[in-house]
N, C-alpha and C positions, 0 to 999 in steps of 0.2 A: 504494500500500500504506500502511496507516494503521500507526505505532506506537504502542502504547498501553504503558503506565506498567507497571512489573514491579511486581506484586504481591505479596507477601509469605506472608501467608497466603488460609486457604480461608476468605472471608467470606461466602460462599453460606448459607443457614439454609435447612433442611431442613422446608419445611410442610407433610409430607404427613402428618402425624399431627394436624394440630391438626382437634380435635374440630368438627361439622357442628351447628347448634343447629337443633331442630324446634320450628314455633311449638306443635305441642304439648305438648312438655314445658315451657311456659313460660308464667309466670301473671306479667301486666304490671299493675301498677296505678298509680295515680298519685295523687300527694296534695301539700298544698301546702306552697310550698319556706317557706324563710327568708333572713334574710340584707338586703345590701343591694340597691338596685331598686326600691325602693316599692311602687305599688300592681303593679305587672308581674310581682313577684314575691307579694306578698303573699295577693293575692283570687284566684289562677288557680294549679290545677292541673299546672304544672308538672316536681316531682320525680318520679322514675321509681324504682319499687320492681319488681322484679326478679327473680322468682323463678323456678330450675330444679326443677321437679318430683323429680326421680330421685335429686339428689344434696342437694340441701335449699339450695344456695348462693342465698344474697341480696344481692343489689348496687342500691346506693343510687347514686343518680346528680342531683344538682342542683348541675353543672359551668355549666350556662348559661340562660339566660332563656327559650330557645326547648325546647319540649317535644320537639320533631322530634330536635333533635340531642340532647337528654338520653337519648333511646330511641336511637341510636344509638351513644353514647356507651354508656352501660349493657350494648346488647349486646356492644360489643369488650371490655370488663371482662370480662363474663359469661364470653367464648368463651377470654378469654387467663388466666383462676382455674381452668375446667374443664379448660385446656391442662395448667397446672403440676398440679392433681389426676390426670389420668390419665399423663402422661406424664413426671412429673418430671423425671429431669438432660434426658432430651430435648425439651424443651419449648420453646417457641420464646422465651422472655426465660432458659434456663437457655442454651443456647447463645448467644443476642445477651452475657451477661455472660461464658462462658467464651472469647469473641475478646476484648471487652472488659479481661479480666485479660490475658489472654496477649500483647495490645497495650501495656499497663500492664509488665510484668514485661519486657517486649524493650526498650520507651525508659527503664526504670529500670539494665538492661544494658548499655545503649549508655551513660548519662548516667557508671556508676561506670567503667567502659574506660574514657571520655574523662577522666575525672579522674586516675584512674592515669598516663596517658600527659602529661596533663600537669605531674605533679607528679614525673614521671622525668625530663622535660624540662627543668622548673627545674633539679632538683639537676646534670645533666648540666653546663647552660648557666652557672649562677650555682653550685655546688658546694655548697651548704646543705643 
């Protein structure tokens, strides 16, 4: 029998809402990046311009040298702006931030307890 580590809270994130993108709502273009890279970036088509038809969002994408991963990168942007538009608090970075806070807010809990107790302890121990 394995024991595994008691968990605290529900870190599970809920994706069954996050939006499905069709390539045809989506008008890809490409044009050339800037920046450091030289000629790799300079003379070659690269950036990835991004556009969802339906809702008008445009996402710019010239994270890396390689076009492949810009178009891929661009579409996770894409799918995770149309996420926070249709689904707001439920969305998939509103909930990754609301564990985020409430992980925040229990070790800022834990940290003022532990100070209390020891500053009862001084006075206990030394009478100050």
């Amino acid at each position: 029998a394995i024991q595994r580590p008691f968990l605290r809270f529900k870190t599970t994130i809920d994706t069954s809402k996050v939006p499905k993108l069709r390539d045809e709502d989506l008008e890809e273009t490409f044009v050339r990046g800037s920046g450091p890279g030289g000629q790799s970036v300079a003379k070659t088509n690269n950036k990835v311009v991004l556009t969802h038809k339906p809702t008008g969002l445009v996402i710019l994408c010239h994270s890396s040298r390689s076009l492949f991963k810009n178009r891929e990168e661009a579409r996770r942007l894409l799918i995770a702006k149309l996420d926070e538009l249709e689904n707001g608090d439920q969305s998939v970075e509103a909930q990754q931030r609301r564990i985020e806070q409430k992980k925040h807010s229990e070790a800022t809990r834990r940290q003022v307890k532990r100070q209390e107790m020891k500053k009862a302890w001084k006075e206990r121990e030394f009478g100050t």
